[in-house]
N, C-alpha and C positions, 0 to 999 in steps of 0.2 A: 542440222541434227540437234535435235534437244537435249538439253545438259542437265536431264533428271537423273544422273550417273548418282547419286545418292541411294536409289531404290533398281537401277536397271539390274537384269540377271545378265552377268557377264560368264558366259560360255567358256568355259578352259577345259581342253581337252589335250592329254599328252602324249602325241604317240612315242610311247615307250617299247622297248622289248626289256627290259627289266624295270627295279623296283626304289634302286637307290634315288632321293631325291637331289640329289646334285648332281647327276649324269647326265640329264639332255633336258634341252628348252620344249617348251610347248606350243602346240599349233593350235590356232582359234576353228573350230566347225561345230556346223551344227548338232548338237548335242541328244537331239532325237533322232538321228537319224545315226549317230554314232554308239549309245549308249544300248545295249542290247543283252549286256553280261556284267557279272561279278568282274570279270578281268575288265573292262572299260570302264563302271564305278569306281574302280582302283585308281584305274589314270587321274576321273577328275578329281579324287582324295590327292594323289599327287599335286594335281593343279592348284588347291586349295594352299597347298607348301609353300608352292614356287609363287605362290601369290606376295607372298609375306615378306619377300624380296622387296616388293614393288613399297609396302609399306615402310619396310625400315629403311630405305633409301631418305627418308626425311623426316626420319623418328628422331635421330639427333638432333636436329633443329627445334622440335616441338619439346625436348625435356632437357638435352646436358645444356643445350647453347642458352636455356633460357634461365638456368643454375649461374651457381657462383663457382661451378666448375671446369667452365668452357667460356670464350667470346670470343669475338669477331680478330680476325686477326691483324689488320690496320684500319686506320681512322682518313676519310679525307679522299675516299674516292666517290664518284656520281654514278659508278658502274651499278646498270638495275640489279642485278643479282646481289651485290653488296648494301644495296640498299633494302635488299626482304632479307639477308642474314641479320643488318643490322636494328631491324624494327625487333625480330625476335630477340636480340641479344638483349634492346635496351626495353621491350615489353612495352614499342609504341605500336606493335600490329595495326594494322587497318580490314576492315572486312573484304577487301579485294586482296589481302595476298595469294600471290600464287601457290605458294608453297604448302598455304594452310590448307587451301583447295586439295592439292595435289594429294596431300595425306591424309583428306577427309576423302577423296574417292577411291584412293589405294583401300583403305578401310573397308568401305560399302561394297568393292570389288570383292577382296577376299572374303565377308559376308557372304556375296550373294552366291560366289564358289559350294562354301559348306552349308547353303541351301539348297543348292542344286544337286549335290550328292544325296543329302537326306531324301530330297524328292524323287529322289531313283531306288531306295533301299527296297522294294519290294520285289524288283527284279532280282535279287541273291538269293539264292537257295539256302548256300550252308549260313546257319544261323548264327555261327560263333564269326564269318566274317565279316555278316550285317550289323552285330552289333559294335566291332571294332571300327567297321568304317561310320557307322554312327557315332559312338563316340567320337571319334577323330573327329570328324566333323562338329562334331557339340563344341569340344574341345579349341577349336581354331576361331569357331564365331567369338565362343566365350571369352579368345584373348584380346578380338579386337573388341568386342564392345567394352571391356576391361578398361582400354584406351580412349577409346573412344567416350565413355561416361567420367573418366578421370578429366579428361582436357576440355570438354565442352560442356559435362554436366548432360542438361536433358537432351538427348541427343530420340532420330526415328530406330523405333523397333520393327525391324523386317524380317521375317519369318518365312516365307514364304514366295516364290514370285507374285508380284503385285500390279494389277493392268495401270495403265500412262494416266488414266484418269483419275482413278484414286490417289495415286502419288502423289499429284499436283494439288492434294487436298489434304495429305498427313499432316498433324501437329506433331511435334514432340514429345516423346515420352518423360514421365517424370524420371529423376535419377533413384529414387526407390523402385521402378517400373523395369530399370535399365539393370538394377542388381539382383530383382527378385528372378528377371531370367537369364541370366549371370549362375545366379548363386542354384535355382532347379536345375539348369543343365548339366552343370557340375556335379550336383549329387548324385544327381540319374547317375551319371557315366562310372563314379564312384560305386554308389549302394547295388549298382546291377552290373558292378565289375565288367566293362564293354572293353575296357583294353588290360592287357598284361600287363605283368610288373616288367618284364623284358620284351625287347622285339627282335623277331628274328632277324641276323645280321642281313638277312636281304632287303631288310626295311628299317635300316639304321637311318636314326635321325627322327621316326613318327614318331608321336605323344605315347606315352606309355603312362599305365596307370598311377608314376610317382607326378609326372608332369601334371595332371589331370588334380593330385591331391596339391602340391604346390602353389596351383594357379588358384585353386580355392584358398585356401590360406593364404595368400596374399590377397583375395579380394573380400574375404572375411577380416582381414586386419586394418585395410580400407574402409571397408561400409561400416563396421561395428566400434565398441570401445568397450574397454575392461570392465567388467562387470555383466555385459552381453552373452548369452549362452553362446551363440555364432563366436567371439572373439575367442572362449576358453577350446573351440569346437576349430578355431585355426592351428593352438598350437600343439594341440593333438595329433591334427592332419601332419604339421611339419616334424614330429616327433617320428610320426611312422614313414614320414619319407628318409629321413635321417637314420632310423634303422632297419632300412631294407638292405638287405643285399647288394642289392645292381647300386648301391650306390657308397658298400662296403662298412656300411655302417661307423662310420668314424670316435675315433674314444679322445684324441690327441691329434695335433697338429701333423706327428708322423706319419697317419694313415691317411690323410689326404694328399691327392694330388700337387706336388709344384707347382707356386704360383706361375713361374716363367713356361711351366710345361700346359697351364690350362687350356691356354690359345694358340699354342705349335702348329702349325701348319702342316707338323711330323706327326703330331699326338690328336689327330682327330675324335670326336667323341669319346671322351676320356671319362672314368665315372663320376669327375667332379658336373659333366654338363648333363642338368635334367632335362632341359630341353633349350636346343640350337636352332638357329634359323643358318642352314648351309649354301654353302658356294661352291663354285667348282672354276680352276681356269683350266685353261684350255682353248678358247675360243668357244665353247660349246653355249654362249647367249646366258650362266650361270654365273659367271664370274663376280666378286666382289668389287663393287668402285668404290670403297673406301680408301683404299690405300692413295691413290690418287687425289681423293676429296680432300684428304687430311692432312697428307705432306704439305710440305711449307714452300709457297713461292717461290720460283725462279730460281731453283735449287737445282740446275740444271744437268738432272738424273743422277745425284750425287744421292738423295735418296729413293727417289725411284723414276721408272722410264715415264715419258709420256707428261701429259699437261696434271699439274697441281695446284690444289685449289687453295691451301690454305685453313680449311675450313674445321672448326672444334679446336681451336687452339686452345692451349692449357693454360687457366689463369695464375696469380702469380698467388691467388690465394689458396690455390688445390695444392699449390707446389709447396707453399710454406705448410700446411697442414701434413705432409706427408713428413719434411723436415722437420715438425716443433714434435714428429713421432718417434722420430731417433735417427741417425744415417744409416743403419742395418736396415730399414723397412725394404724390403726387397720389391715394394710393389711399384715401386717411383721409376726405377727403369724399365720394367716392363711395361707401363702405360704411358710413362711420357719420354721424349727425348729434350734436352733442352740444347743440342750442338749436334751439326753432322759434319762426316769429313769430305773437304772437296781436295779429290782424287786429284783435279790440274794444279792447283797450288800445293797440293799436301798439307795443306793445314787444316784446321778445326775451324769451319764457321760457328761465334758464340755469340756474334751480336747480331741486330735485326732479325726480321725473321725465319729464325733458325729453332724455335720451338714448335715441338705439333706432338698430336697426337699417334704413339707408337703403338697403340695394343695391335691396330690392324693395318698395318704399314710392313707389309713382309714385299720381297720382290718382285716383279711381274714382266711375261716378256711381253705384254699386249696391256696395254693403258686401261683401266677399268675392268682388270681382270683378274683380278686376285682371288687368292687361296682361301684368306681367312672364315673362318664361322663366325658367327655373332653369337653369344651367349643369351637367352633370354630368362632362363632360371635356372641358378644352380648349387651347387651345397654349398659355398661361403655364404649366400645370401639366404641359404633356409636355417642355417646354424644360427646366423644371426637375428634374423626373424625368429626364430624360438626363445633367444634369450629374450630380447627384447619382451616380446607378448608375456612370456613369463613373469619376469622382472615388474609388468603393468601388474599381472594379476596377483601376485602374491612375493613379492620383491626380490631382491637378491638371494641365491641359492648354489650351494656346491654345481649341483645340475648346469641350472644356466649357464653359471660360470665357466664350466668345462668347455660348452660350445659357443662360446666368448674366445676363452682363454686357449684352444685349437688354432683359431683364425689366426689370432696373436701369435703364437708359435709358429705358425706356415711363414709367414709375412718376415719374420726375423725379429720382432718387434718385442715391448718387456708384456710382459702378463701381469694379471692382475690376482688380488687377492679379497676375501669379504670386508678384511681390514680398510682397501682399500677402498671400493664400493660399497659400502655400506647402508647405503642409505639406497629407495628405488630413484631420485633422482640423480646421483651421482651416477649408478649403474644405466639409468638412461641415457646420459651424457658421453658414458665411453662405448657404449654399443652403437648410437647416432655416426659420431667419428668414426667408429672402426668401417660401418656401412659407407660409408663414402669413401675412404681410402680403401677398402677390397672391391666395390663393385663401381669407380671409378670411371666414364664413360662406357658403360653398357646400359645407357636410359634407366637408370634405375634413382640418379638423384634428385631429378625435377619431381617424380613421383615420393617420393619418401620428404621431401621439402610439403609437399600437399598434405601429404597424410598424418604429418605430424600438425598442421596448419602454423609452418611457420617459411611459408615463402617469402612472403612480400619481404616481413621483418628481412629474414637473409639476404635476400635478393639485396634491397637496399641499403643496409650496411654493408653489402660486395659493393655496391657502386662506388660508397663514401672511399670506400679505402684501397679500393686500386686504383695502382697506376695511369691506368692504361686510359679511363674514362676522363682521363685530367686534361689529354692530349685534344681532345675535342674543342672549338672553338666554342659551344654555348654547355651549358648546365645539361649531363643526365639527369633527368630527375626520377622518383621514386615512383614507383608502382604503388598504383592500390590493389585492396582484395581483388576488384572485378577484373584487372588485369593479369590473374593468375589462369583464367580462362581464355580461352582462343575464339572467336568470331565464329560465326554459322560465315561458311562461302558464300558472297554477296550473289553469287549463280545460283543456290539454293532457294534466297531470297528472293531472285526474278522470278524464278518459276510458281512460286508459292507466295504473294506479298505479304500471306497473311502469317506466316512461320514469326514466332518470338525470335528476333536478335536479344544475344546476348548483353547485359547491362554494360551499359558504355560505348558501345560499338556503331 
């Protein structure tokens, strides 16, 4: 089998009798011979969801683990799987990781999904559904190439199904190539209103037209800089996500959502989440394997059932940064645990490894089956994105500061005044910090380390000054810029010899 999985059309088809996307797994068939109606374009929009599963299974590796907010959780094993955590941890990738493969074709999979529906829209009658599953669609490409041009830069634009022969001859698209249809697909779905501001609760969890403006704003406050029409034309977008409705337009810290209630297991799509990537356990092939991933070693079901991996452990620099915020910050226990109790002894394990990541560490009766949702965009993180963008373009303001000083108040944490921020670098300083203490392993800090372009710098002074890299028997040493990108899959490179590898690789 050839491994042009970069460009193949991977068929996902769901048979469903309903609509919710965390209710039953999907079966692979032939897609022309299935696809015949509105209600079976729905399915593969469905399948397009449940794709995203596949990706985020190893989006933590490619952003938090490679921050100063996550590593590896011991030093000093030869096990292969501990040795691809730890190339990403210390940013020696090699172009043969697996890992990086694995989430360059999770990527191209869910792609070729929401071209595979677009290529079907002309079977729909009702006009107002074609263009929702259109959008949707626009909307699910546009997130991964989002990722996909963040982490590898010029990555292939595929649009369409594309025959074996031409594949093995694509170049690379430039990364202005990779935003301009990024940034059109979005506006379409936007200026020609393809989805609602709400979705009917039998389709809880699809892109809705705040998620659609979101994602543009964040990929406007990526590609562009202050002074940019695009950049002032992000925080616009996030101003009117912020006071929609569906997502209760917030004034104060009171009207948002509890931090400890964002990611309940009780409290499912709650109006703090603009848009989720969902789970389901059960045994129904949906389930979360996070909880399992993340719990801490040989913890033996003290915090939960089944094999644990250890994996996104919490560094000692995310923790002191939560700390030097005050001990009321409410978000410290909710995403990290630093002790669990073992039930045979009754006591508190505090030493060894006994920290991990808790945001998605809830119970399970079946090992890689859990409850939790994943957050991919939601009102902590567009609050704060408006302050910030604002703050660039025309400095500290009452405004900003309200959806600053909101966040501040959810969290428990002190607020701030113009007194205090003053100046737009000082107010850039407390909005950076605040962005990583509220969105805290939900892949959101490796990207914002990029966008600010100040990776390397952080990344390497993480090294200098934790603990943890000291325990190693030779030298981490420091990342350069080119090391802030990920390898093209050396499989990619078989098939095509003549594709650009990435500098250094």
């Amino acid at each position: 089998m050839k491994k042009a999985k970069y460009i193949e059309l991977l068929l996902g088809v769901l048979l469903l009798t309903a609509c919710n996307l965390d209710k039953y797994p999907y079966s692979e068939v032939a897609a022309d011979e299935y696809v015949k109606d509105a209600s079976s374009v729905n399915n593969l929009v469905i399948g397009c969801y449940n794709s995203l599963q596949n990706v985020l299974y190893y989006e933590w590796a490619m952003t938090e683990l490679r921050s100063d907010d996550s590593r590896m959780y011991a030093t000093g094993s030869s096990a292969s799987t501990t040795k691809l955590v730890e190339q990403l941890d210390q940013g020696t990738i090699i172009a043969e990781h697996q890992w990086v493969e694995n989430y360059w074709d999770a990527c191209y999979a869910a792609i070729s999904r929401a071209n595979n529906v677009i290529s079907y829209l002309d079977i729909i009658e009702d006009g107002t559904l074609r263009k929702q599953y259109e959008g949707e669609a626009l909307f699910l490409r546009s997130l991964e190439y989002f990722n996909l041009v963040r982490l590898w830069g010029p990555v292939f634009i595929v649009t369409s199904k594309t025959p074996s022969d031409v594949a093995r001859n694509m170049q690379r698209s430039t990364v202005n190539e990779v935003y301009e249809l990024i940034e059109s697909d979005l506006e379409n779905v936007i200026n020609n209103q393809m989805l609602p501001e709400k979705m009917r609760d039998t389709d809880t969890g699809r892109a809705n037209i705040n998620a659609a403006k979101a994602l543009l704003a964040k990929v406007y406050a990526t590609h562009y800089e202050a002074g940019d029409t695009q950049y002032a034309r992000a925080a616009v977008l996030c101003k009117e996500v912020l006071e929609s409705a569906s997502v209760g337009n917030p004034q104060t810290g009171a009207d948002l959502v509890a931090y400890n209630q964002i990611f309940s297991i009780t409290n499912e799509m709650n109006k703090e989440l603009i848009f989720t990537i969902r789970y389901r356990s059960g045994n129904v092939g949906l389930g979360s394997p996070f909880g399992n991933m993340f719990a801490p070693v040989n913890n033996g079901a003290n915090v939960i059932i089944g094999t644990s991996s250890g994996y996104n452990t919490p560094s000692d620099n995310i923790i002191a940064a939560y700390q030097s915020r005050g001990i009321g910050d409410k978000r410290l226990d909710v995403n990290i645990a630093q002790k669990y109790f073992n039930s045979t002894t009754q006591e508190w394990v505090t030493t060894g490894n006994c920290r991990y990541c808790k945001k998605y560490t809830n119970a399970v009766t079946t090992e890689y089956d859990g409850e939790s949702d994943w957050p991919v965009i939601r009102v902590g993180d567009i609050a704060l994105l408006y302050a910030e963008l604002t703050n660039e373009i025309s400095g500290p303001s009452d405004d900003n500061l309200k959806y600053l000083n909101m966040v501040c108040e959810r969290a428990g944490v002190s607020t701030y005044t113009l007194t205090d921020l003053s100046s737009r670098y000082d107010f850039r300083e407390a909005v950076r910090n605040e962005r990583r203490l509220e969105l805290a392993f939900e892949n959101q800090r490796w990207f914002d380390l990029l966008r600010w372009g100040i990776a390397a710098q952080t990344v390497n002074n993480y090294f200098k000054n934790e603990s943890f890299y000291s325990e190693y028997s030779y030298k981490v040493n420091d990342i350069a810029n080119w090391q802030t990108f990920l390898p093209i899959p050396v499989s990619i490179i078989n098939i095509n010899p003549d594709v650009a590898q990435n500098t250094g690789y």
